[in-house]
Z-matrix of the N, CA and C atoms (Angstrom, degrees):
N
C 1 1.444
C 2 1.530 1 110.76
N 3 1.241 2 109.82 1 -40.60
C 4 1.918 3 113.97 2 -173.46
C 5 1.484 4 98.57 3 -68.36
N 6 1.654 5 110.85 4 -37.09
C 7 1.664 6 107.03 5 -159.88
C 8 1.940 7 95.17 6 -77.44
N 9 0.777 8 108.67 7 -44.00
C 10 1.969 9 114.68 8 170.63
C 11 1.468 10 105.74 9 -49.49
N 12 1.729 11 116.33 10 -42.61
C 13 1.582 12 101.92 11 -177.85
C 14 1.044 13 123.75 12 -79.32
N 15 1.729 14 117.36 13 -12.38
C 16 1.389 15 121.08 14 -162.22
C 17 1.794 16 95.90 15 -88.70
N 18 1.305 17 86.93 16 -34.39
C 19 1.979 18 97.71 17 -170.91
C 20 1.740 19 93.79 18 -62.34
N 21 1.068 20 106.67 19 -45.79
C 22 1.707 21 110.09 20 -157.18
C 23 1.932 22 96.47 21 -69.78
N 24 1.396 23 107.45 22 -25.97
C 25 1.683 24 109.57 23 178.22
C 26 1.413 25 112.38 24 -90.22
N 27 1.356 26 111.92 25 -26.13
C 28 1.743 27 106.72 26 170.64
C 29 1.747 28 105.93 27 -63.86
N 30 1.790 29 101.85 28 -56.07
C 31 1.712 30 96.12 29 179.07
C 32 1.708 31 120.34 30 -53.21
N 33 1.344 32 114.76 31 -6.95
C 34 1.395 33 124.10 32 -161.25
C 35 2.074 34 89.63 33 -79.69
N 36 1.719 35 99.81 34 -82.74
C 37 0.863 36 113.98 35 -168.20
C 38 1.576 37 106.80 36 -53.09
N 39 1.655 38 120.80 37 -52.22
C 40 1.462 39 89.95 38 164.02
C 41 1.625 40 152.64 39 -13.90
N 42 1.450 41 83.59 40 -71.11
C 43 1.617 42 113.78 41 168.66
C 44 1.639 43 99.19 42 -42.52
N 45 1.330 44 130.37 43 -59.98
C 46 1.682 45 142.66 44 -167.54
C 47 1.335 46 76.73 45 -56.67
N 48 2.017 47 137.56 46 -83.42
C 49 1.291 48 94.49 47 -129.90
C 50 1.431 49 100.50 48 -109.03
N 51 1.804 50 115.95 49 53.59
C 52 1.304 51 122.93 50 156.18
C 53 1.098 52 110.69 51 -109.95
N 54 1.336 53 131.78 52 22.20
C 55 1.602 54 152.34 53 169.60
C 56 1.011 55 104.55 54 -119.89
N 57 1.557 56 124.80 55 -49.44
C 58 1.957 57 96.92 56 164.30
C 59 1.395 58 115.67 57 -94.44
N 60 0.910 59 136.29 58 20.27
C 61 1.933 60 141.26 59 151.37
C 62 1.629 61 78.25 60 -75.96
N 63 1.254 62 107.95 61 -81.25
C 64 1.940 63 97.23 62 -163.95
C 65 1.795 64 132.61 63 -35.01
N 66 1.425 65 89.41 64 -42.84
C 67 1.705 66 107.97 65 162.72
C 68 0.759 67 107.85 66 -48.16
N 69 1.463 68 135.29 67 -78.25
C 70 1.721 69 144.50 68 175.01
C 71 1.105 70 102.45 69 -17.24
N 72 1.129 71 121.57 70 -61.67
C 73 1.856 72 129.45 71 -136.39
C 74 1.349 73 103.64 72 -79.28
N 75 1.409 74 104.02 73 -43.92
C 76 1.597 75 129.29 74 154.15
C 77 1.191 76 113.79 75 -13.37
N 78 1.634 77 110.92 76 -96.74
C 79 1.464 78 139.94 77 -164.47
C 80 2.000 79 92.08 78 -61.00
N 81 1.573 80 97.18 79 -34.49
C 82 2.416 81 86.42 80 -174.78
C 83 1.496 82 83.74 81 -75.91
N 84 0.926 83 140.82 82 -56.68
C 85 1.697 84 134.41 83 179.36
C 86 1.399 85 108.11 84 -26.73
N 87 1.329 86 122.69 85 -73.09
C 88 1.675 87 150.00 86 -173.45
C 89 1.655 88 87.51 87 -25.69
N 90 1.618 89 98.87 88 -70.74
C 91 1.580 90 117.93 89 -165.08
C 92 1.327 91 125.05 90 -47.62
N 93 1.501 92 87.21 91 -53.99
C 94 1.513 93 93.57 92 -174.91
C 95 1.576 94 119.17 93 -51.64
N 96 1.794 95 110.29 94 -48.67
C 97 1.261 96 127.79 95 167.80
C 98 1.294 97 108.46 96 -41.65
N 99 1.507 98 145.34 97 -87.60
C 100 1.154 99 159.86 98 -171.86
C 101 1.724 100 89.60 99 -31.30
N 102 1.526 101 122.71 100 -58.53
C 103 1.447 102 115.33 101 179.09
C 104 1.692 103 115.93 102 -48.21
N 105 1.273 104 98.45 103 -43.18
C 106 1.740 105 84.96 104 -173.57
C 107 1.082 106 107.52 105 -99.51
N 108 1.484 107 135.74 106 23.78
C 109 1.487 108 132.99 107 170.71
C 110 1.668 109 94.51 108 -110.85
N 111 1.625 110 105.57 109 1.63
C 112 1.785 111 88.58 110 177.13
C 113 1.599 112 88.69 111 -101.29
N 114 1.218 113 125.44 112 -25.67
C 115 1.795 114 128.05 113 -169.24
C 116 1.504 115 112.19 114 -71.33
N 117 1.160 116 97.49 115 -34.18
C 118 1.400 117 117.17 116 168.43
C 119 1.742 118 123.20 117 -56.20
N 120 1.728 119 117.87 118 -52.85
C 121 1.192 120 146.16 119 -176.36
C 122 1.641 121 93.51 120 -73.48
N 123 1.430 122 117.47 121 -28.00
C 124 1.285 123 106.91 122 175.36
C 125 1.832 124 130.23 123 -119.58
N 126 1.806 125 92.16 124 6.58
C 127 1.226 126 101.89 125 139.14
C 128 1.361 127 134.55 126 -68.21
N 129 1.094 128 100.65 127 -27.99
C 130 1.603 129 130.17 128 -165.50
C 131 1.870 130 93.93 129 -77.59
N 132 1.303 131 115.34 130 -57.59
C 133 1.356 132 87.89 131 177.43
C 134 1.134 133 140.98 132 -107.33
N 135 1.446 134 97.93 133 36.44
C 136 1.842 135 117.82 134 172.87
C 137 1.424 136 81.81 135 -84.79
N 138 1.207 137 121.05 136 -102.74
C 139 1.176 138 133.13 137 -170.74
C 140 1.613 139 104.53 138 0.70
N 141 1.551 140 135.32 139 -79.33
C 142 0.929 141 135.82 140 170.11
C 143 2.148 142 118.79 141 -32.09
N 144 1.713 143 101.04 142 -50.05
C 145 1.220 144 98.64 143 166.51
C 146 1.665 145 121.06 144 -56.34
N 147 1.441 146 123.15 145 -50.73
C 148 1.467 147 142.31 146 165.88
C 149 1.422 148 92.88 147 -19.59
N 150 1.902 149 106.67 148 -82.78
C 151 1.399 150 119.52 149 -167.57
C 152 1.749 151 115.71 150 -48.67
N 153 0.808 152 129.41 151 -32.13
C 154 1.600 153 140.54 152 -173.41
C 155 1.877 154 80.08 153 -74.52
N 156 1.106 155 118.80 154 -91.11
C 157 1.340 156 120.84 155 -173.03
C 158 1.488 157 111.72 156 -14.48
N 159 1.136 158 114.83 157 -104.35
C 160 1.608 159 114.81 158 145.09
C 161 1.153 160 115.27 159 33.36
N 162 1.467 161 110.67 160 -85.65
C 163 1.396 162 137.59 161 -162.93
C 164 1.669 163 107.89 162 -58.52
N 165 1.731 164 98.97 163 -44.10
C 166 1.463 165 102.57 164 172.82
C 167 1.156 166 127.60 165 -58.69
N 168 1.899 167 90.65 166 -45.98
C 169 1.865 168 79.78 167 -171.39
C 170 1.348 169 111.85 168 -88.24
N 171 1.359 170 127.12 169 9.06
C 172 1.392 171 131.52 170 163.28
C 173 1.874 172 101.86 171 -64.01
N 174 1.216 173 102.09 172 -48.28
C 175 1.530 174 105.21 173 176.32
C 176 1.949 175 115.61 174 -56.44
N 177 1.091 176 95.72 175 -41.95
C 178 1.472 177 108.21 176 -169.27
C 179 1.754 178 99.61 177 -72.44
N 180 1.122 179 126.12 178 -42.68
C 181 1.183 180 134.69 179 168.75
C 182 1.516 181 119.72 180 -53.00
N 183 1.325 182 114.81 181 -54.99
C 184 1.925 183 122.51 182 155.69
C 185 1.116 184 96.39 183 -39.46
N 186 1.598 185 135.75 184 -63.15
C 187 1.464 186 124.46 185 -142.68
C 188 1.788 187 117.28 186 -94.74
N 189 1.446 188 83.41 187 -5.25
C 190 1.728 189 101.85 188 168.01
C 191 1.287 190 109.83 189 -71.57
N 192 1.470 191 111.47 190 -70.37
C 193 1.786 192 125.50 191 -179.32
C 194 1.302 193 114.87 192 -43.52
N 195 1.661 194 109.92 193 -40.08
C 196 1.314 195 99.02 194 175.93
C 197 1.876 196 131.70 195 -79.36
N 198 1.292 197 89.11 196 -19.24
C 199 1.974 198 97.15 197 163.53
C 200 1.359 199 99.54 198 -72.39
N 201 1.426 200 109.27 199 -50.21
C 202 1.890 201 91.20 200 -173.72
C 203 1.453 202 116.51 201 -48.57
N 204 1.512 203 98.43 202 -49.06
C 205 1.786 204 97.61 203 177.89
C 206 1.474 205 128.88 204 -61.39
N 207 1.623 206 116.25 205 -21.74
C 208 1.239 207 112.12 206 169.29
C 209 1.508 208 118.87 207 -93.09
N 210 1.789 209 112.25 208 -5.58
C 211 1.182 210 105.80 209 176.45
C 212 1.917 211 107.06 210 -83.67
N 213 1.261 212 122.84 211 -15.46
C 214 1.547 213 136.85 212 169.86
C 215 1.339 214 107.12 213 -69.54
N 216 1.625 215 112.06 214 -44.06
C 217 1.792 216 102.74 215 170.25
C 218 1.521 217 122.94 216 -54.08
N 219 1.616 218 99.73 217 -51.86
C 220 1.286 219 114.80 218 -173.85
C 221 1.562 220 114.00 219 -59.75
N 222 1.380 221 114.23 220 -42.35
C 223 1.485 222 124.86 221 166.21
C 224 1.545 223 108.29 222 -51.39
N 225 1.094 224 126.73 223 -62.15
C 226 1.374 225 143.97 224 175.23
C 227 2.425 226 106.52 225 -19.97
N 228 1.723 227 77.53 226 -65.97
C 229 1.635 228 102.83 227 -166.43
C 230 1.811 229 84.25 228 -69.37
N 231 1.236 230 118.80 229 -65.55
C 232 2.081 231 92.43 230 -166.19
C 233 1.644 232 95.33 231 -53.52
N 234 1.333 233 138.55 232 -75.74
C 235 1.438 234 113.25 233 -163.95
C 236 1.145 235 125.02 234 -44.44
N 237 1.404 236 115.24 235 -30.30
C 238 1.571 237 91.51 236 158.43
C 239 1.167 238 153.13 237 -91.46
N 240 2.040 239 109.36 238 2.37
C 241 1.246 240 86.30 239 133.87
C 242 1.481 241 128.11 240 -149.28
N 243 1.615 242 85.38 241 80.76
C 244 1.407 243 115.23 242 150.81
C 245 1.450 244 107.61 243 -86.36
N 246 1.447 245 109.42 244 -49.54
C 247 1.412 246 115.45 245 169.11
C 248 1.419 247 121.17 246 -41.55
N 249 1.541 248 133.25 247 -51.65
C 250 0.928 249 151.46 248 173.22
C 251 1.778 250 112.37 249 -47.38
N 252 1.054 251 109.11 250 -54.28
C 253 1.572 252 125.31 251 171.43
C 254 1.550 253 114.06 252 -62.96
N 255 1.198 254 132.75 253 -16.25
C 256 1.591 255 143.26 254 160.20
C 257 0.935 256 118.09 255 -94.00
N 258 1.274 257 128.14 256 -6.50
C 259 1.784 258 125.19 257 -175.80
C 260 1.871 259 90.18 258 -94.82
């Protein structure tokens, strides 16, 4: 009878702390998730920051080329007539 109760209290408490090992594992599970669904949310808005960036200096780049090109026109028109004034 003692050797049945002791067996029947080892399987007991087992059982207990394979429910709180499981709990644990649980709640580090829970965590971990919540961690990479926040790394994620803030992968998420680099990327978006990146793209805006991007976007600017794609803009800033249009608005460069186009001074260069009107500063080549404008260069263009005094030599010619500077040119004009030497003939």
């Amino acid at each position: 009878m003692n050797r049945s109760l002791s067996i029947l209290t080892g399987i007991i408490l087992s059982a207990t702390l394979m429910g709180c090992s499981s709990s644990e594992q649980a709640e580090q599970l829970q965590q971990l998730t919540n961690k990479v669904d926040m790394l994620s949310d803030q992968v998420g808005a680099l990327q978006s920051q990146q793209d805006q960036m991007a976007g600017a200096v794609n803009d800033s780049r249009a608005a460069a080329d186009a001074a260069y090109q009107e500063a080549m026109r404008a260069n263009q028109r005094i030599d010619n007539i500077a040119s004009s004034y030497s003939k």
